[in-house]
Backbone of each chain as ProteinMPNN parsed JSONL, in Angstrom:
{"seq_chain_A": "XXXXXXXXXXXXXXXXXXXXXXXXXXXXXXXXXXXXXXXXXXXXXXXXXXXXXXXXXXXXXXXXXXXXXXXXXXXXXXXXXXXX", "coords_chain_A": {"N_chain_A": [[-12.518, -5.337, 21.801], [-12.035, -3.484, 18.814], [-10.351, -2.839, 16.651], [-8.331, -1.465, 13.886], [-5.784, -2.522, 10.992], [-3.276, -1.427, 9.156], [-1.763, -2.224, 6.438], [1.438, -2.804, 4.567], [3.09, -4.626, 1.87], [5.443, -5.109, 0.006], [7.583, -5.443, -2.827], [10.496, -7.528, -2.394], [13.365, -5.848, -1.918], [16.248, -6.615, -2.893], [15.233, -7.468, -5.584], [13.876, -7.491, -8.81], [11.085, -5.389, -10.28], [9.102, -5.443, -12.098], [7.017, -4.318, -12.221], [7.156, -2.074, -11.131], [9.241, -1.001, -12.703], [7.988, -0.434, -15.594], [6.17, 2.043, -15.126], [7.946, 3.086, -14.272], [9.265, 4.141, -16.729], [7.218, 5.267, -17.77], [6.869, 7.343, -16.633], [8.786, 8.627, -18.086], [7.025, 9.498, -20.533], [4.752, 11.141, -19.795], [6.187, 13.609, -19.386], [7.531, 13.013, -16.576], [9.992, 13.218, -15.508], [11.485, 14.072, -13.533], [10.838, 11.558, -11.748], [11.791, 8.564, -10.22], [12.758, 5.3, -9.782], [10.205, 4.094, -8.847], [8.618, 1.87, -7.183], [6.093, -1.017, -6.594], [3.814, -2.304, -4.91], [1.485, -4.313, -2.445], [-1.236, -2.507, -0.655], [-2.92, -3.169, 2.232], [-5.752, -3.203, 4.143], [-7.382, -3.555, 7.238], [-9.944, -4.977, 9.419], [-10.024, -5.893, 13.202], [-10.832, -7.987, 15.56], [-10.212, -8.23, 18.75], [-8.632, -8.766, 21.959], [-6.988, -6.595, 23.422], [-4.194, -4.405, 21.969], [-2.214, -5.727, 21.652], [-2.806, -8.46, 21.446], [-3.997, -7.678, 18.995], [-2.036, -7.259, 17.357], [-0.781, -9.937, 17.407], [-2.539, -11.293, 15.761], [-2.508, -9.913, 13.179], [-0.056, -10.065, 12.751], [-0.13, -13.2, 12.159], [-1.728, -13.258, 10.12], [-0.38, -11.984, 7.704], [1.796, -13.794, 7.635], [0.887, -16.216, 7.236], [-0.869, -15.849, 5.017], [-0.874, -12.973, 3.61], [1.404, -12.326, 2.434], [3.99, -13.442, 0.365], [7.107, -14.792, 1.263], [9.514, -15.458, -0.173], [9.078, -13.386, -2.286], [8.143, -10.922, -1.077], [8.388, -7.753, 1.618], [6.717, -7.421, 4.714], [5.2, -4.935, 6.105], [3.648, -3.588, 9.306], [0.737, -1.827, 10.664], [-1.186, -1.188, 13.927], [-4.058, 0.268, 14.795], [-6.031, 1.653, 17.725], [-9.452, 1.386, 16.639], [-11.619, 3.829, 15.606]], "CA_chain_A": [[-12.169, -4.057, 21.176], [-12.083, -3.19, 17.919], [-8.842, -2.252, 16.123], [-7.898, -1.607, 12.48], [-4.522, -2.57, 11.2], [-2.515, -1.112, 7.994], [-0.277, -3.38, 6.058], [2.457, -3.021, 3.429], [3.921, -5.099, 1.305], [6.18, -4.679, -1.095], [8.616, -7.055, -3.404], [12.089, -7.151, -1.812], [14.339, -4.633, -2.462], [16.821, -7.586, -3.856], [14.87, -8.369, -6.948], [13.122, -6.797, -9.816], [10.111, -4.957, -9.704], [8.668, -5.235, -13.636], [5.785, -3.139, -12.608], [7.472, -0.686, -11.091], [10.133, -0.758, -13.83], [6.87, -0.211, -16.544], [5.662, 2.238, -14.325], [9.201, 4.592, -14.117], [9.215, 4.442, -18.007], [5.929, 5.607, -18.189], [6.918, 8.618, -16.365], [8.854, 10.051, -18.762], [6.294, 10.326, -21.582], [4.286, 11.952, -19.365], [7.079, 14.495, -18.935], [7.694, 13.631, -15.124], [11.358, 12.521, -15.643], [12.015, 13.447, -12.531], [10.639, 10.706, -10.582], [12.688, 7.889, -10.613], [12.799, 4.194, -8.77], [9.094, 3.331, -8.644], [8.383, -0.103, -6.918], [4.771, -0.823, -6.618], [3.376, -3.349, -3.588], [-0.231, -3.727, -1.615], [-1.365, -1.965, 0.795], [-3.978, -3.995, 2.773], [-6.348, -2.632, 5.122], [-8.655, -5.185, 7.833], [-10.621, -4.67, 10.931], [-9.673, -7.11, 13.699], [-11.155, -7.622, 17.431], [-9.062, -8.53, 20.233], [-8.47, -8.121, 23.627], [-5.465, -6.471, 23.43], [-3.387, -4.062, 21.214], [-0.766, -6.842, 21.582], [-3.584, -9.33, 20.493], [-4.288, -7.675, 18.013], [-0.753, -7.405, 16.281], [-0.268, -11.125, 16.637], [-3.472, -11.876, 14.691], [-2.604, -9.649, 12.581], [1.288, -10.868, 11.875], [-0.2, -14.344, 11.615], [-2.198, -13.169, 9.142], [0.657, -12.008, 6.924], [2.482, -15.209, 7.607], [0.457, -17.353, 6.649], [-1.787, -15.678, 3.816], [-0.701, -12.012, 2.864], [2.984, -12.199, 2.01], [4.854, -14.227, -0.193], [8.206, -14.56, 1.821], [10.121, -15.354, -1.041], [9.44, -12.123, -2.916], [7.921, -9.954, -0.744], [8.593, -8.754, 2.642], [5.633, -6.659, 5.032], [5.307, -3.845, 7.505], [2.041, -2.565, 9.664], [0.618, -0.72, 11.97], [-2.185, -1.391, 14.278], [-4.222, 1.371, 15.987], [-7.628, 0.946, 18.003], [-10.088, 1.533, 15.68], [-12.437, 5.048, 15.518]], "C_chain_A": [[-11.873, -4.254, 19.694], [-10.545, -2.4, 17.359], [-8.809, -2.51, 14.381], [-5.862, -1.492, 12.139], [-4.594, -2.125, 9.503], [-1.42, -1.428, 7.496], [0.379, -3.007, 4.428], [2.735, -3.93, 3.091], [4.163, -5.155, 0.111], [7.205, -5.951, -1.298], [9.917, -6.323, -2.624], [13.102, -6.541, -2.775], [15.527, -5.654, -3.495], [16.752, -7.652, -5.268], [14.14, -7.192, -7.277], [12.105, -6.423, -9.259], [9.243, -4.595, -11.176], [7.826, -4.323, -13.617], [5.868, -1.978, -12.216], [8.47, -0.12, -12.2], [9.473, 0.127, -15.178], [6.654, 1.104, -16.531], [6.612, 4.262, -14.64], [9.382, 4.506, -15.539], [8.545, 5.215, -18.442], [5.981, 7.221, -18.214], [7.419, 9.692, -17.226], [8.007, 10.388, -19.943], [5.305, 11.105, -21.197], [5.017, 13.214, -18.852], [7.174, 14.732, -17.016], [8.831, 12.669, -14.798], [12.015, 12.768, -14.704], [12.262, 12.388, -11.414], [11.135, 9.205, -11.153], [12.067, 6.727, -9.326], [11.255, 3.918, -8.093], [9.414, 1.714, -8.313], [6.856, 0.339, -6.297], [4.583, -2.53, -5.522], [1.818, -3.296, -3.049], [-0.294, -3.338, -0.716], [-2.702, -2.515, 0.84], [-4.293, -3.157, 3.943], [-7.612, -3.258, 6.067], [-8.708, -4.785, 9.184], [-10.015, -5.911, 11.759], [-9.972, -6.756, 15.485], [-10.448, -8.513, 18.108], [-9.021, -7.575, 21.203], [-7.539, -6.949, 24.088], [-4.728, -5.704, 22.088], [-2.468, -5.41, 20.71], [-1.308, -7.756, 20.674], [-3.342, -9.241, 18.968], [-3.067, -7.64, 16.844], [-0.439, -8.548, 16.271], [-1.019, -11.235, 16.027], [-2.536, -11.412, 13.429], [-0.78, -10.532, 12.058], [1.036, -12.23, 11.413], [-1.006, -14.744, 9.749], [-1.188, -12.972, 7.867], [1.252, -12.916, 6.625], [2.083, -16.115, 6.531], [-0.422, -17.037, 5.069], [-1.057, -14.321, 3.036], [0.493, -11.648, 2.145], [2.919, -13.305, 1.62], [5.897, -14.164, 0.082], [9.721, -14.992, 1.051], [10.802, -14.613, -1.798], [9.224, -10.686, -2.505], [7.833, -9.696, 1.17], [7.388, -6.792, 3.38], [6.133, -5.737, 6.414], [3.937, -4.035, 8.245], [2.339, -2.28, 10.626], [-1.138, -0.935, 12.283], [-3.042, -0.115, 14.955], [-6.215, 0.863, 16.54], [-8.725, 2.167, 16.982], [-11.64, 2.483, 16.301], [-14.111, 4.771, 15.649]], "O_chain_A": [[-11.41, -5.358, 19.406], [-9.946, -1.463, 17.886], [-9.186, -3.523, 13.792], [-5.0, -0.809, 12.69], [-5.542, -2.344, 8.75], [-0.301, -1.091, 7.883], [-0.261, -2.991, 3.377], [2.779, -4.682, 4.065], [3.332, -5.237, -0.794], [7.542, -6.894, -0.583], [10.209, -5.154, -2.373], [13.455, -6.73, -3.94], [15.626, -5.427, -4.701], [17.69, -7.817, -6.049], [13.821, -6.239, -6.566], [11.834, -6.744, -8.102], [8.763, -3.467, -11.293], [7.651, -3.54, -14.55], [5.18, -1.012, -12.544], [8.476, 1.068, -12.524], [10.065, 1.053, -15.732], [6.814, 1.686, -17.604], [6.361, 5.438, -14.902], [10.219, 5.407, -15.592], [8.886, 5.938, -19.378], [5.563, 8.049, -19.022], [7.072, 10.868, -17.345], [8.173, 11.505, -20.433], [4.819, 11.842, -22.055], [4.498, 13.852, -17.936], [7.033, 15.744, -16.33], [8.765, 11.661, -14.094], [13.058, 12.137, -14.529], [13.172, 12.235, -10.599], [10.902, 8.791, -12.289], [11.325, 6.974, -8.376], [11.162, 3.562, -6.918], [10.063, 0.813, -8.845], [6.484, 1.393, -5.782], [5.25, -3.561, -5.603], [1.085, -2.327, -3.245], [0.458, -3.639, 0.21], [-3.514, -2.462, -0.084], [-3.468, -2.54, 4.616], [-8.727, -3.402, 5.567], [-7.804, -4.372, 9.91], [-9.549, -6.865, 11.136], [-9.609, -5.877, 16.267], [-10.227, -9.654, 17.703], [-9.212, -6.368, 21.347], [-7.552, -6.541, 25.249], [-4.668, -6.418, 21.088], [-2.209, -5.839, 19.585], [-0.843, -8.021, 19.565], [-2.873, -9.996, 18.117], [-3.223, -7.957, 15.664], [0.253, -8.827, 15.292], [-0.449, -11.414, 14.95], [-1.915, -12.231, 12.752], [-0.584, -11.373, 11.181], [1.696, -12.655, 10.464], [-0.968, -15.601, 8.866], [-1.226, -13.854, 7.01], [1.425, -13.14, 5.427], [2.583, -16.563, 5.499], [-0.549, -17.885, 4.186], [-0.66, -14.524, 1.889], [0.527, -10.729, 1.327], [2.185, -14.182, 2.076], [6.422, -13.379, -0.708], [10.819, -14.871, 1.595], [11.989, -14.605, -2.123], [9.67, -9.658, -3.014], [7.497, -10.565, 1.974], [7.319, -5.669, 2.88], [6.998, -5.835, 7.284], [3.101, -4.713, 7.648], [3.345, -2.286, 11.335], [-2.059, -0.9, 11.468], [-2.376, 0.494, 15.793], [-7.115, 0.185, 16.045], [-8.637, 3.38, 16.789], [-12.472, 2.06, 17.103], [-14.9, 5.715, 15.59]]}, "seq_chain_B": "XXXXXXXXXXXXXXXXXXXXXXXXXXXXXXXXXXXXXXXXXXXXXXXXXXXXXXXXXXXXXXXXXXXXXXXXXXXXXXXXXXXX", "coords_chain_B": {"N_chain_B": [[17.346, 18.633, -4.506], [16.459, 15.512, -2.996], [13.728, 13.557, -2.996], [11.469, 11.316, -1.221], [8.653, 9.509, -1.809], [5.422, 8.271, -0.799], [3.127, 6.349, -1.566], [-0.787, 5.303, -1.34], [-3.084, 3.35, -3.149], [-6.34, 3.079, -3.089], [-9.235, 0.65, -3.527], [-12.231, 2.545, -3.888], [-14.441, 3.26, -1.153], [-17.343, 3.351, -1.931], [-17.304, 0.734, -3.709], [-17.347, -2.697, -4.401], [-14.765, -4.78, -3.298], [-13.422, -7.517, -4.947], [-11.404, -8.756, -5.017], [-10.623, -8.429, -1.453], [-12.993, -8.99, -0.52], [-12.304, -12.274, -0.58], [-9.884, -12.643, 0.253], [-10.8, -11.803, 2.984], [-12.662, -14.336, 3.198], [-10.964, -16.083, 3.075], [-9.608, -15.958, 5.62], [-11.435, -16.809, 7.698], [-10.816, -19.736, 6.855], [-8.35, -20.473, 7.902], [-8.383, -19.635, 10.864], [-8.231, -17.641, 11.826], [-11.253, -15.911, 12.311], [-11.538, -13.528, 13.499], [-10.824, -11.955, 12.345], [-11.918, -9.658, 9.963], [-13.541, -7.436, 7.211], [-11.336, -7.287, 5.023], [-9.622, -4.952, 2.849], [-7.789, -4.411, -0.34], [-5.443, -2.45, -1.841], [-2.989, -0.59, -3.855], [0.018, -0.03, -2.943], [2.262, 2.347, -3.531], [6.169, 3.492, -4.193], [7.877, 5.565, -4.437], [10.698, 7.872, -6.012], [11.434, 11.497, -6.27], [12.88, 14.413, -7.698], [13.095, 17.28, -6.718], [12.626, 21.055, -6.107], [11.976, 21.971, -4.055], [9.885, 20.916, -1.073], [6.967, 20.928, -1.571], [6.969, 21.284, -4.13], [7.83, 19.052, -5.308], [5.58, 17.8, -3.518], [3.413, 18.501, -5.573], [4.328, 17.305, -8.619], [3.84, 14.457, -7.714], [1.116, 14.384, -7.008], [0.307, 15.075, -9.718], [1.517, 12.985, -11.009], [0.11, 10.659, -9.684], [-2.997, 11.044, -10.385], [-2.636, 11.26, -13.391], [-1.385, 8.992, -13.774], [-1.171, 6.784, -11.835], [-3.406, 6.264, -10.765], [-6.341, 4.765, -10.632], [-9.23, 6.73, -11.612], [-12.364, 6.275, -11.759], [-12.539, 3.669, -10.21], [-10.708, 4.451, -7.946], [-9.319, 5.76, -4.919], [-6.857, 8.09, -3.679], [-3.985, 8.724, -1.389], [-1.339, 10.705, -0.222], [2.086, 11.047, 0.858], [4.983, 12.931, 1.128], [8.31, 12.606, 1.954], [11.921, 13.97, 2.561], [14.533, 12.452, 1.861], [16.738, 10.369, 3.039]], "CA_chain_B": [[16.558, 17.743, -3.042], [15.78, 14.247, -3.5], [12.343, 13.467, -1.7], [10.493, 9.851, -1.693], [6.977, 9.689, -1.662], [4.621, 6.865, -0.706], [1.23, 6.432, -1.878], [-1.558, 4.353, -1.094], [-4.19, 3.858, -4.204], [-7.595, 1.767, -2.687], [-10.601, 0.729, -3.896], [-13.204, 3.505, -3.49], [-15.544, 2.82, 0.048], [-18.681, 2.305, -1.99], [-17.595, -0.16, -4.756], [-17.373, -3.795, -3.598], [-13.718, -5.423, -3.668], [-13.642, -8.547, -4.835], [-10.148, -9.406, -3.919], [-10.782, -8.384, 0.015], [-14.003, -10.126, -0.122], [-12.028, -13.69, -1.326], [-8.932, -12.438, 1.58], [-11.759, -11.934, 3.833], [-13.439, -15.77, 3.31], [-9.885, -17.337, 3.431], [-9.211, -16.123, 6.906], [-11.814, -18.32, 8.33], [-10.465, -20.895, 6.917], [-7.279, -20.201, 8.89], [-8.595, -19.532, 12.058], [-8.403, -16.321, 11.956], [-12.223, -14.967, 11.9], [-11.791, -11.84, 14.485], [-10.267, -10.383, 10.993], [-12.674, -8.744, 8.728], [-13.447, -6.324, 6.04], [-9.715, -7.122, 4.484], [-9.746, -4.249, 1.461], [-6.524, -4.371, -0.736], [-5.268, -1.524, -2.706], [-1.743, -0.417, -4.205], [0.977, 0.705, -2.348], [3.75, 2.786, -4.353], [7.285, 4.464, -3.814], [9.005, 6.623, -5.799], [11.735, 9.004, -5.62], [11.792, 12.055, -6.95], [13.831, 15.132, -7.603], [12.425, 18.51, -6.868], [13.77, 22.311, -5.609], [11.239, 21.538, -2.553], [8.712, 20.007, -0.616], [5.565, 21.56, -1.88], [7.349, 21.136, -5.844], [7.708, 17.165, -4.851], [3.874, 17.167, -3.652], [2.539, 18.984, -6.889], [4.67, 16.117, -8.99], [3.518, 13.612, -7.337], [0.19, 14.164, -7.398], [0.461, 14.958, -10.978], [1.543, 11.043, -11.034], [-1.384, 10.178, -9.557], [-3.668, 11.982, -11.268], [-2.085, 11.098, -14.605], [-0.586, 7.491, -14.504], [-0.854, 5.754, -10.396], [-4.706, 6.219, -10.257], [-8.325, 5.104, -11.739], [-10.214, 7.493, -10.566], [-13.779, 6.138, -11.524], [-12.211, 2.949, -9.022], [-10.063, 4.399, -6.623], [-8.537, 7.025, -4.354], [-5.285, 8.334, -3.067], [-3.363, 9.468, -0.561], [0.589, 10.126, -0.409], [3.15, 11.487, 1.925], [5.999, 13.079, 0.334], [9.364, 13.265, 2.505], [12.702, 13.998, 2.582], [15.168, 11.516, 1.121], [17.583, 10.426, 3.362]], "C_chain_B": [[16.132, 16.35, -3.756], [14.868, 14.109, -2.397], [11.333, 11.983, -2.135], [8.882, 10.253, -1.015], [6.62, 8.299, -1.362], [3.33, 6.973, -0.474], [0.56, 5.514, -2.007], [-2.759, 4.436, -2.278], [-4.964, 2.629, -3.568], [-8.769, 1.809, -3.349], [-11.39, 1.696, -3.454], [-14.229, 2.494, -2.501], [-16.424, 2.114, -0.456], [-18.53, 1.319, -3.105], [-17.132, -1.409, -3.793], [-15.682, -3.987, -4.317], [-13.368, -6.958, -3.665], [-12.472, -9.107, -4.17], [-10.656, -9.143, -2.569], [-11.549, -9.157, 0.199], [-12.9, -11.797, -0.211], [-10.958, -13.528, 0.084], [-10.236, -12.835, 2.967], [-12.495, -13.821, 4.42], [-12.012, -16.343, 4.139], [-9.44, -16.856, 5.229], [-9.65, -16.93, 7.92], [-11.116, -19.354, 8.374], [-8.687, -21.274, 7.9], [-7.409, -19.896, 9.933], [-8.334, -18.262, 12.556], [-10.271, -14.978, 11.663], [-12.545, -14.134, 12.447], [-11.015, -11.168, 12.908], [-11.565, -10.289, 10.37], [-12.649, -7.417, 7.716], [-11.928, -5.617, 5.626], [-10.14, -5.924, 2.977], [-8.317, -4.114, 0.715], [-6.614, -3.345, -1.846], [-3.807, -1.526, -3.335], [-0.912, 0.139, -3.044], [2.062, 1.085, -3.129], [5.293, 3.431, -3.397], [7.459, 4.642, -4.583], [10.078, 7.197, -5.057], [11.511, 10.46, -6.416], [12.478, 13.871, -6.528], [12.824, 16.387, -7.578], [13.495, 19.841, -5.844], [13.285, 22.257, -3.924], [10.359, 20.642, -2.636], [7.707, 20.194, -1.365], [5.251, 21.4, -3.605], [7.115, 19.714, -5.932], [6.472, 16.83, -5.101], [2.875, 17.563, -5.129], [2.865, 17.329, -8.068], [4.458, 14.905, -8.779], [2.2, 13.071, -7.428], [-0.556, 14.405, -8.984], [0.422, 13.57, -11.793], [0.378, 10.428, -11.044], [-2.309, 10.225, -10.171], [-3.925, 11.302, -12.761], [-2.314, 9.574, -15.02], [-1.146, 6.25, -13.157], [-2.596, 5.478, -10.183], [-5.676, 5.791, -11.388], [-9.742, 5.685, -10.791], [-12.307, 7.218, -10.545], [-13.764, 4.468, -10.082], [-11.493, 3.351, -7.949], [-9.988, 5.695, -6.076], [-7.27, 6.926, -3.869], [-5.121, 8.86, -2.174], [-1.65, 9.55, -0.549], [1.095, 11.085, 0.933], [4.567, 11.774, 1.259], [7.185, 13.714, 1.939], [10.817, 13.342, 2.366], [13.57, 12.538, 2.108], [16.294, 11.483, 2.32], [19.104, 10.004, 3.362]], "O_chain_B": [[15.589, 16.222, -4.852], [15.064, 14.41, -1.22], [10.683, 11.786, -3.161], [8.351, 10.957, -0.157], [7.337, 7.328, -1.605], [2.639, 7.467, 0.417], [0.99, 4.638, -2.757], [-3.372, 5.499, -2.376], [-4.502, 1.491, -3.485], [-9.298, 2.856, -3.722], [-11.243, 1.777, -2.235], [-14.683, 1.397, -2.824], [-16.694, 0.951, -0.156], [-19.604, 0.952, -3.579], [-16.654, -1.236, -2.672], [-15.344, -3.556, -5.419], [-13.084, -7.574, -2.638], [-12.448, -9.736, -3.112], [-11.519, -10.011, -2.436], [-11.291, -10.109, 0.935], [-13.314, -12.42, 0.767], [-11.212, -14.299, 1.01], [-10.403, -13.866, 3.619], [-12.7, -14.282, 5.543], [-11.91, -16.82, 5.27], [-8.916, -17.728, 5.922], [-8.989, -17.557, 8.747], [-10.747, -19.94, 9.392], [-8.252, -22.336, 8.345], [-6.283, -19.742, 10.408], [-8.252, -17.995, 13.755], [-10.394, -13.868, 11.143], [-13.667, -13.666, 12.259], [-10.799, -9.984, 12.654], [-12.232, -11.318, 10.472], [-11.735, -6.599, 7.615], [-11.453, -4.484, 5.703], [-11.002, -6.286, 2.175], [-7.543, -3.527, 1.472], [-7.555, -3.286, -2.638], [-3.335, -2.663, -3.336], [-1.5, 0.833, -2.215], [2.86, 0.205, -3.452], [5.336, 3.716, -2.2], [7.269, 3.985, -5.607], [10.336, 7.083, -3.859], [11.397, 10.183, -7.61], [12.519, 14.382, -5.408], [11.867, 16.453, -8.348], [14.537, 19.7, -5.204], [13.97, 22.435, -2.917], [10.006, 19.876, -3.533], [7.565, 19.191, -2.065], [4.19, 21.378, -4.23], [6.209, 19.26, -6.631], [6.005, 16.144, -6.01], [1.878, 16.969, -5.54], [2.003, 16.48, -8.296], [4.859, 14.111, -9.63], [1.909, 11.916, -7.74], [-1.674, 14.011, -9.316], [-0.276, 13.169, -12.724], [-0.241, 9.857, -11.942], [-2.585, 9.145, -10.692], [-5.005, 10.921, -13.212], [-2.949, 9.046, -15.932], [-1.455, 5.092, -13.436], [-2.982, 4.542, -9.483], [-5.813, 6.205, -12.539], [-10.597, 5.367, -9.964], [-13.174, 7.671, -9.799], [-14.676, 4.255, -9.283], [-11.577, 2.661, -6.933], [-10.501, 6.666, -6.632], [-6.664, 5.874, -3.664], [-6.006, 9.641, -1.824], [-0.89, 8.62, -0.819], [0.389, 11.66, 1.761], [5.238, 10.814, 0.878], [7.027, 14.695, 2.665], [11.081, 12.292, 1.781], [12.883, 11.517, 2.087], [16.787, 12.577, 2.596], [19.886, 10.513, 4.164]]}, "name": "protein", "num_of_chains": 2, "seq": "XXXXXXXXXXXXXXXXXXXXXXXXXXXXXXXXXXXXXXXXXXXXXXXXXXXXXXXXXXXXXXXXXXXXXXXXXXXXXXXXXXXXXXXXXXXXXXXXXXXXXXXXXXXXXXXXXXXXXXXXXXXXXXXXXXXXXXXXXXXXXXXXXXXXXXXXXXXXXXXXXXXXXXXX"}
Protein backbone atom coordinates (compact mmCIF):
# COMPACT_ATOMS: atom_id res chain seq x y z
CA UNK A 1 0.00 0.00 0.00
CA UNK A 2 0.79 3.19 -0.75
CA UNK A 3 0.70 6.00 1.84
CA UNK A 4 1.84 9.64 1.87
CA UNK A 5 3.17 11.18 5.01
CA UNK A 6 3.35 15.10 6.02
CA UNK A 7 6.18 16.32 8.13
CA UNK A 8 7.01 19.44 10.14
CA UNK A 9 9.80 20.69 11.43
CA UNK A 10 10.49 23.52 13.03
CA UNK A 11 13.58 25.06 15.26
CA UNK A 12 12.77 24.57 18.96
CA UNK A 13 10.79 26.85 20.60
CA UNK A 14 13.95 27.36 23.16
CA UNK A 15 16.19 29.13 20.74
CA UNK A 16 16.25 31.82 18.19
CA UNK A 17 14.70 31.77 15.02
CA UNK A 18 16.88 34.61 12.84
CA UNK A 19 14.66 33.92 9.95
CA UNK A 20 11.71 34.19 11.51
CA UNK A 21 12.98 37.19 13.50
CA UNK A 22 13.93 38.89 9.69
CA UNK A 23 10.76 37.79 8.61
CA UNK A 24 8.46 39.61 11.69
CA UNK A 25 10.45 42.86 10.90
CA UNK A 26 9.64 42.68 7.51
CA UNK A 27 6.09 42.74 8.37
CA UNK A 28 5.90 45.94 9.50
CA UNK A 29 7.11 47.80 6.39
CA UNK A 30 4.70 46.12 4.67
CA UNK A 31 2.15 47.64 7.05
CA UNK A 32 1.07 44.16 8.59
CA UNK A 33 2.15 45.06 12.19
CA UNK A 34 -0.17 43.00 13.34
CA UNK A 35 1.35 39.74 12.87
CA UNK A 36 3.76 39.03 15.28
CA UNK A 37 6.12 35.82 16.37
CA UNK A 38 6.96 34.35 12.96
CA UNK A 39 9.17 31.13 13.19
CA UNK A 40 9.80 29.60 9.88
CA UNK A 41 10.62 25.51 9.58
CA UNK A 42 10.15 22.71 6.59
CA UNK A 43 7.49 21.15 5.73
CA UNK A 44 8.43 17.86 3.96
CA UNK A 45 6.20 15.85 1.96
CA UNK A 46 7.23 11.78 0.72
CA UNK A 47 5.38 8.86 -0.60
CA UNK A 48 6.16 5.65 1.29
CA UNK A 49 4.88 1.84 0.74
CA UNK A 50 4.26 -0.40 3.50
CA UNK A 51 2.25 -2.95 4.73
CA UNK A 52 0.78 -1.25 7.33
CA UNK A 53 -0.35 2.28 8.48
CA UNK A 54 1.81 1.39 11.52
CA UNK A 55 4.63 0.45 8.97
CA UNK A 56 4.39 3.13 7.49
CA UNK A 57 4.84 5.66 10.49
CA UNK A 58 7.92 3.80 11.62
CA UNK A 59 9.63 4.27 8.24
CA UNK A 60 8.65 7.31 8.27
CA UNK A 61 9.91 8.38 12.06
CA UNK A 62 13.14 6.64 11.13
CA UNK A 63 13.37 8.75 8.48
CA UNK A 64 13.30 11.92 10.58
CA UNK A 65 15.71 10.37 12.99
CA UNK A 66 18.13 9.68 11.17
CA UNK A 67 18.10 12.26 8.14
CA UNK A 68 15.30 15.02 8.40
CA UNK A 69 15.73 16.63 11.80
CA UNK A 70 18.49 18.08 13.46
CA UNK A 71 17.69 17.10 17.17
CA UNK A 72 19.68 19.68 18.53
CA UNK A 73 17.77 22.56 16.96
CA UNK A 74 14.88 21.29 15.62
CA UNK A 75 12.19 19.13 16.80
CA UNK A 76 9.32 17.26 14.12
CA UNK A 77 5.68 16.34 13.89
CA UNK A 78 3.65 14.22 11.00
CA UNK A 79 0.98 12.72 9.83
CA UNK A 80 0.58 9.71 7.73
CA UNK A 81 -2.59 8.97 5.69
CA UNK A 82 -3.05 6.16 2.91
CA UNK A 83 -2.36 7.76 -0.05
CA UNK A 84 -5.28 8.87 -2.91
CA UNK B 1 -8.65 38.06 19.07
CA UNK B 2 -5.34 36.66 18.77
CA UNK B 3 -5.38 33.87 15.97
CA UNK B 4 -2.14 31.74 14.76
CA UNK B 5 -1.88 30.72 11.40
CA UNK B 6 0.23 28.00 9.78
CA UNK B 7 1.30 27.92 6.33
CA UNK B 8 2.86 25.57 4.14
CA UNK B 9 4.88 27.31 1.02
CA UNK B 10 6.12 24.17 -1.61
CA UNK B 11 7.72 23.94 -4.60
CA UNK B 12 5.19 24.17 -7.46
CA UNK B 13 4.19 20.23 -8.86
CA UNK B 14 5.74 20.90 -12.23
CA UNK B 15 9.18 22.43 -11.39
CA UNK B 16 11.81 19.86 -10.35
CA UNK B 17 13.13 20.14 -6.58
CA UNK B 18 16.43 19.74 -6.27
CA UNK B 19 16.61 19.49 -2.57
CA UNK B 20 13.86 16.44 -2.50
CA UNK B 21 15.57 14.92 -5.36
CA UNK B 22 19.20 14.85 -3.14
CA UNK B 23 16.60 13.75 0.26
CA UNK B 24 15.19 11.32 -2.06
CA UNK B 25 18.87 9.59 -3.19
CA UNK B 26 20.05 9.71 0.51
CA UNK B 27 17.30 7.48 1.71
CA UNK B 28 18.64 4.58 -0.14
CA UNK B 29 21.53 4.98 1.26
CA UNK B 30 19.85 4.45 4.65
CA UNK B 31 17.80 1.71 3.95
CA UNK B 32 15.03 3.30 3.60
CA UNK B 33 14.01 2.95 -0.31
CA UNK B 34 10.01 2.28 0.17
CA UNK B 35 10.35 6.31 0.66
CA UNK B 36 10.08 8.35 -2.40
CA UNK B 37 9.27 11.53 -4.11
CA UNK B 38 10.57 13.48 -0.71
CA UNK B 39 9.50 17.35 -1.84
CA UNK B 40 10.53 20.01 0.81
CA UNK B 41 8.93 23.31 1.15
CA UNK B 42 8.54 26.02 4.05
CA UNK B 43 6.56 25.66 6.89
CA UNK B 44 5.59 29.04 8.81
CA UNK B 45 3.72 30.27 12.07
CA UNK B 46 2.71 33.39 12.96
CA UNK B 47 0.43 35.03 15.25
CA UNK B 48 -1.61 37.56 14.54
CA UNK B 49 -4.08 40.05 15.88
CA UNK B 50 -7.34 40.58 14.14
CA UNK B 51 -11.33 41.58 15.11
CA UNK B 52 -12.01 37.96 13.44
CA UNK B 53 -11.50 34.95 11.66
CA UNK B 54 -12.14 35.90 8.11
CA UNK B 55 -9.94 39.56 9.05
CA UNK B 56 -6.94 37.01 10.24
CA UNK B 57 -7.37 34.98 6.80
CA UNK B 58 -7.37 38.21 4.54
CA UNK B 59 -3.93 39.26 6.60
CA UNK B 60 -2.48 36.42 6.23
CA UNK B 61 -2.81 35.84 2.93
CA UNK B 62 -1.80 39.32 2.30
CA UNK B 63 1.62 37.89 3.95
CA UNK B 64 1.78 35.47 1.58
CA UNK B 65 1.11 37.14 -1.28
CA UNK B 66 3.42 40.00 -0.32
CA UNK B 67 6.48 38.67 1.72
CA UNK B 68 6.05 34.32 2.61
CA UNK B 69 5.72 33.40 -1.15
CA UNK B 70 7.55 33.20 -4.78
CA UNK B 71 4.96 32.79 -6.72
CA UNK B 72 6.74 32.05 -10.15
CA UNK B 73 8.29 28.89 -7.60
CA UNK B 74 5.79 28.07 -5.25
CA UNK B 75 2.34 27.72 -3.71
CA UNK B 76 0.45 28.07 -0.50
CA UNK B 77 -1.82 26.96 1.70
CA UNK B 78 -2.62 28.17 5.44
CA UNK B 79 -5.03 27.47 8.19
CA UNK B 80 -5.77 30.29 10.35
CA UNK B 81 -7.10 29.41 14.03
CA UNK B 82 -7.91 30.56 17.15
CA UNK B 83 -5.13 31.33 19.60
CA UNK B 84 -5.33 29.56 22.58
Amino acid sequence: MKYTAEINVMPLKALLDPQGKAVTSSMKNINLDTITNVRIGKHITLEVEALSKQEAEILVDTACQKLLHNPIMESYDFKVQEAK
